[in-house]
N, C-alpha and C positions, 0 to 999 in steps of 0.2 A: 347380220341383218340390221338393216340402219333402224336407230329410234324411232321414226317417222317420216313420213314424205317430206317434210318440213326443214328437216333436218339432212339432208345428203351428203355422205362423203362422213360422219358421224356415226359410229358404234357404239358408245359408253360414252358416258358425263359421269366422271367421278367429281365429288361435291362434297363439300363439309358444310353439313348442314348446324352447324355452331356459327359460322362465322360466314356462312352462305356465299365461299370460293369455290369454283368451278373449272373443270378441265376439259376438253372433249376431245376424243377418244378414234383415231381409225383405227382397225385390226386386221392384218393380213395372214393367213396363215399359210405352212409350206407343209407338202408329203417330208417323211423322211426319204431320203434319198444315198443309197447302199455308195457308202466311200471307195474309190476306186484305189487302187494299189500305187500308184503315181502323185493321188493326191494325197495318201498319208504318209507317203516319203517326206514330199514338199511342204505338208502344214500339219504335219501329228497325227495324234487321237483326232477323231471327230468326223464330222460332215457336213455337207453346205444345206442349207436349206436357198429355193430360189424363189424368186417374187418379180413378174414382166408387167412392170407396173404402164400407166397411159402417161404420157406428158401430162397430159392433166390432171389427171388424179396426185402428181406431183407438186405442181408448181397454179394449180388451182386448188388446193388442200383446205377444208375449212376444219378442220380440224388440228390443234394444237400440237398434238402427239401420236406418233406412230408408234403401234405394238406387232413387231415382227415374230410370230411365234414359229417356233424352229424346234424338230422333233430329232434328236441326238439317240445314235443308234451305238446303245455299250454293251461289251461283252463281257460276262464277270466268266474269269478263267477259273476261279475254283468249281463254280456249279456249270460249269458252260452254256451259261445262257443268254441270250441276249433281247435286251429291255430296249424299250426307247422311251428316254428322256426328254422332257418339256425344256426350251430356254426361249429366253424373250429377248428381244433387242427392242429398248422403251427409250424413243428419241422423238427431243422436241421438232416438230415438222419443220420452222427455222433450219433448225442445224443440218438435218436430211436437203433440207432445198439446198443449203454450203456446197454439204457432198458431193451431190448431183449434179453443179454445177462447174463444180472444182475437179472432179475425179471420172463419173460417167460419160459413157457412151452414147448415143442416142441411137437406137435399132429400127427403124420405121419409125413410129411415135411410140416408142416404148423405149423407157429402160428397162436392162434386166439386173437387178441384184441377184449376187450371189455369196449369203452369206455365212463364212466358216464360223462354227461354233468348236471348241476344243475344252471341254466340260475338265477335263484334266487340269490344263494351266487357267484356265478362267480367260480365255481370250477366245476375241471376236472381232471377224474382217470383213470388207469384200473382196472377193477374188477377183472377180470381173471388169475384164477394162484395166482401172489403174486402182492398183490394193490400199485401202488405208483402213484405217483401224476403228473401233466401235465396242471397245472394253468398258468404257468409260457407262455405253447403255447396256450392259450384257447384265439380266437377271435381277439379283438382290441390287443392284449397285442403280441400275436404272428406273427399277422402282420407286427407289428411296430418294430422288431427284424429282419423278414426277408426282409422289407427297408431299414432297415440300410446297409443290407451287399451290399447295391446296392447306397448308398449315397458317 
């Protein structure tokens, strides 16, 4: 839900209120979505979460950082059960706009990501279109990037 009307395309402003640095924040989030047999041959453990985002919402972004939240569905073989796991792909809007410019499709006015989480190796893609890689924003690692620009 956006902060205010004022604010659109804006979810969160994380802020260090010491040194009064500021980030703002969009968040997308995905269903989990049950791994098909074909795609765990091809890409491991894991499963995609997807995001059909507007051209615009892309490449008219007022927001800094993209938070792709992606619900990872695991099976612990000893108790046979299976959880679904939280992971985030936390990428500065910049480098998303690279991507999408470098790599994406354009579907009507939409692109679609489709992004593989593999909670096992610690790796993250997209599938969709032309595959490149997004390890670099997966989790603790992408977090710990979008701190800094606030330290």
């Amino acid at each position: 839900m956006p902060m205010n009307a004022q604010m659109k395309g804006v979810d969160l402003v994380l802020m260090n209120i010491d040194n009064k640095k500021s980030v703002t924040i969009q968040v997308k989030g995905s269903k989990a979505f049950e791994p098909k047999k074909n795609e765990l041959r091809k890409y491991g453990h894991g499963n995609v979460g997807w995001f059909y985002l507007d051209e615009k919402t892309i490449f008219g972004a007022t927001a800094e950082y993209f938070i792709f939240l992606i619900y990872v569905i695991e099976e612990d073989a000893k108790i046979g059960r299976r959880t679904l796991s939280p992971h985030s792909i936390v990428i500065p809007t910049n480098k998303l706009k690279e991507f999408t410019k470098k790599y994406k499709k354009i579907h009507g006015k939409r692109f679609s990501y489709y992004f593989w989480i593999n909670p096992k190796t610690k790796k993250a893609f997209d599938i969709r279109d032309e595959q490149f890689n997004v390890d670099e924003f997966l989790d603790k690692t992408g977090f710990s990037k979008l701190n800094k620009e606030i330290v």
